[in-house]
C-alpha positions in Angstrom: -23.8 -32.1 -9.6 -21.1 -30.3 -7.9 -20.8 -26.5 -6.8 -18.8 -24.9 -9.2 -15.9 -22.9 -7.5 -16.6 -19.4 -6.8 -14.5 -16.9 -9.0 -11.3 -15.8 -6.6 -11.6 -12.2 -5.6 -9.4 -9.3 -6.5 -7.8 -8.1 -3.2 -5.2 -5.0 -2.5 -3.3 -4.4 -0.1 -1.6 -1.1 0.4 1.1 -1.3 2.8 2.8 1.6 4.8 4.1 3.3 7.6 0.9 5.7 7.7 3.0 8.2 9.8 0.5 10.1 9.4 -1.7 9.5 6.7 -2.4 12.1 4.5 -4.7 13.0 1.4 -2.0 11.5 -0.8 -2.2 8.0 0.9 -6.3 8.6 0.9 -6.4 9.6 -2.6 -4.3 6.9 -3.5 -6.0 4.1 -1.8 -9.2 5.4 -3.3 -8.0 5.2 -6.7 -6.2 1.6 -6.6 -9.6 0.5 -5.5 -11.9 2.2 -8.4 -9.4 1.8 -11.4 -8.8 -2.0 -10.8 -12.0 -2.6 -9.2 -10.3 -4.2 -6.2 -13.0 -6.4 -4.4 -10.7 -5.4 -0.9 -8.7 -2.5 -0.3 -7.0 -3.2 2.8 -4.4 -0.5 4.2 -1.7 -2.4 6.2 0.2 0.3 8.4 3.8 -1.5 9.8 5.1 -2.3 12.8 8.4 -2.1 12.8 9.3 -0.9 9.2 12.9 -2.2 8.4 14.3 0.7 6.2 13.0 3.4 8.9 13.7 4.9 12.7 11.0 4.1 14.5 7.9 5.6 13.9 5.0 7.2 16.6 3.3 4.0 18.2 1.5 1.7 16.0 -1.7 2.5 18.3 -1.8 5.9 17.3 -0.9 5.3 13.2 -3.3 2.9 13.6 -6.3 5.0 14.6 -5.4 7.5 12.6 -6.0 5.1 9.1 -9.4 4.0 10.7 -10.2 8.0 11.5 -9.1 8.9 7.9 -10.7 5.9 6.2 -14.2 5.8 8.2 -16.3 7.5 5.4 -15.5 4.9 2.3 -16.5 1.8 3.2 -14.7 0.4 0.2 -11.1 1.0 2.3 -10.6 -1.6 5.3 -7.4 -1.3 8.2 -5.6 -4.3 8.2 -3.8 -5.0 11.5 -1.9 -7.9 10.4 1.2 -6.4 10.9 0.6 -4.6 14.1 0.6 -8.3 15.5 4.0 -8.5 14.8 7.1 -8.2 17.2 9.0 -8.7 14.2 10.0 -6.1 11.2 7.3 -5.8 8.9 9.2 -7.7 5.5 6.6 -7.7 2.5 7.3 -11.3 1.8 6.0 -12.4 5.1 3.3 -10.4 5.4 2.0 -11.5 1.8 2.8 -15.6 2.5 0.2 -15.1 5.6 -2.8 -13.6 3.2 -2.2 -16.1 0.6 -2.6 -18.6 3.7 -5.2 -16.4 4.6 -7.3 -16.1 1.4 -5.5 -19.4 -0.7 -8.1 -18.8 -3.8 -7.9 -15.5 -4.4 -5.9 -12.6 -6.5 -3.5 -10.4 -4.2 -2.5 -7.3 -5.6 -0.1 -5.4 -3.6 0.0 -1.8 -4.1 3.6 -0.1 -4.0 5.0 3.4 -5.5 7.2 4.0 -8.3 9.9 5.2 -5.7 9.8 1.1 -4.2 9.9 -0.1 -7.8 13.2 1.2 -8.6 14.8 -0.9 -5.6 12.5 -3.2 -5.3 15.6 -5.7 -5.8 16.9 -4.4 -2.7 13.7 -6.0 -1.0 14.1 -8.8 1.4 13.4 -11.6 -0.3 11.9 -9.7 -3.6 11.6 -12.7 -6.2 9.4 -14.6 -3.7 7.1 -11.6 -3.6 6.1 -11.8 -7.3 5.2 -15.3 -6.6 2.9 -14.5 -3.8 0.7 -11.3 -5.8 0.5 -8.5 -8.1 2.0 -5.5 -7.9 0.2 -2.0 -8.5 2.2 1.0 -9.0 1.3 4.2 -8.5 3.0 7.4 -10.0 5.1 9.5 -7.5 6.5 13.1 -7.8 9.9 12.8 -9.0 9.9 9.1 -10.2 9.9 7.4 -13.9 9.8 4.0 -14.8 13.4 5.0 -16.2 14.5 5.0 -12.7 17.0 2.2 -11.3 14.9 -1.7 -11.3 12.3 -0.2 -12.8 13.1 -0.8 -16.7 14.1 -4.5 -16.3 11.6 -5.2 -13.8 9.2 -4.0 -16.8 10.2 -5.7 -19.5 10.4 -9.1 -17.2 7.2 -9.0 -15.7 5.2 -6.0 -16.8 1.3 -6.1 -17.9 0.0 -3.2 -20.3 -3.4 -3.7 -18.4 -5.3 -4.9 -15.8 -7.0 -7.1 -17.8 -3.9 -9.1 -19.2 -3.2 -8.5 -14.9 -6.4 -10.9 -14.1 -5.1 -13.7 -16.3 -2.8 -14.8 -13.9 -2.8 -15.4 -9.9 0.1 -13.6 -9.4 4.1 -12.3 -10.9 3.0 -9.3 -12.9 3.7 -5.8 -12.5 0.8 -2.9 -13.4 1.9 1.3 -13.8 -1.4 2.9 -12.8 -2.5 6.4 -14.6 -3.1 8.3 -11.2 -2.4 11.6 -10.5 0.4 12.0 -7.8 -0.1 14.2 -4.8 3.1 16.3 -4.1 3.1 16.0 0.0 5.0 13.5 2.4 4.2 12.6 5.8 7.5 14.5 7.0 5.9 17.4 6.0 2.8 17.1 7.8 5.2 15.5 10.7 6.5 19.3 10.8 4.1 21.4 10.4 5.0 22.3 6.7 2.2 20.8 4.4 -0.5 22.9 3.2 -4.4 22.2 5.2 -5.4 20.5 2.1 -3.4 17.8 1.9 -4.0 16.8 5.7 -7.0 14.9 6.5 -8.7 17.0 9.4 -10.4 14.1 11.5 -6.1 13.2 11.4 -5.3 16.6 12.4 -7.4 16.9 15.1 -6.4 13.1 16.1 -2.7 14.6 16.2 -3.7 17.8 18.5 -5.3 16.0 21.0 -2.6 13.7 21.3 0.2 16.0 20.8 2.1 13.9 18.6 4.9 15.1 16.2 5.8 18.3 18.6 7.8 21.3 16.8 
């Protein structure tokens, strides 16, 4: 008799520019992960992000995910971007994990604020044929805002059950409660000590990034 085919796994991927990290990417990540009981949560920091000026090195972003993320072992840093000379385009990035892992479920996790311009997105139909996409709730978004409704009604699931069904083209709204700061604000000295991550902060002393 043959082997039956294993069951494909449920992986996430939460992209970003991670510049820095904060308690609102953490507590984000951690989330995705527990609600959907991801069997991955991989946090994929860019390397040259399209939409942005460039951004402090991708070594230092880079350690500063793997400082924040050390004590859950259920979170992983994902350097596939970083090997990039390239900008970091969603599509491309998601075409090499589905080469990567061909038999499993991608879920790629964005915010409400990407949602309503996700038709700006290089290449966005080909993305929904590729994965998933989780959304999390952001200060100051709705799903009322700009692609958001018809992107909805075309491809939204009303859980992640109906989500499993299928391998990939649906879009999820996840129930988690958003964190008010931004990177910029940490980037100037503005957001309160409990949103920061302190093994971060001290990461960011020592190497006097984001001078005042």
């Amino acid at each position: 008799m043959s082997t039956p085919a294993p069951s494909p796994k449920l992986r996430g991927f939460y992209g970003g520019t991670f510049d820095p990290i904060h308690q609102g990417h953490l507590q984000s990540a951690l989330f995705v992960q527990q609600y959907c009981q991801l069997d991955s949560l991989d946090l994929l920091p860019c390397h040259l992000p399209p939409h942005r000026d460039s951004p402090s090195s991708s070594l230092h972003r880079a350690e500063m995910v793997r400082l924040a993320i050390a004590p859950y072992p259920q979170l992983q840093l994902n350097l596939l971007e970083l090997t990039r000379h390239t900008p970091s385009y969603t599509v491309d990035t998601l075409e090499q994990l589905k080469q990567q892992y061909p038999g499993d479920i991608l879920c790629f996790v964005i915010g409400m604020d990407s949602l309503a311009y996700l038709t700006r997105w290089h290449r966005w139909r080909e993305i929904l044929t590729l994965c998933h996409l989780l959304v999390l709730a952001r200060p100051g978004y709705s799903s009322a805002d700009g692609d958001a409704p018809e992107l909805l009604q075309q491809f939204g699931a009303t859980s992640f059950t109906q989500l499993k069904q299928a391998n990939c083209g649906q879009i999820l709204l996840l129930p988690n409660p958003p964190v008010d700061v931004s990177a910029t604000a940490i980037r100037s000295g503005q957001a309160p000590a409990a949103l920061q991550i302190s093994a971060v902060q001290a990461y960011i002393r020592q190497h006097g990034l984001y001078p005042q």
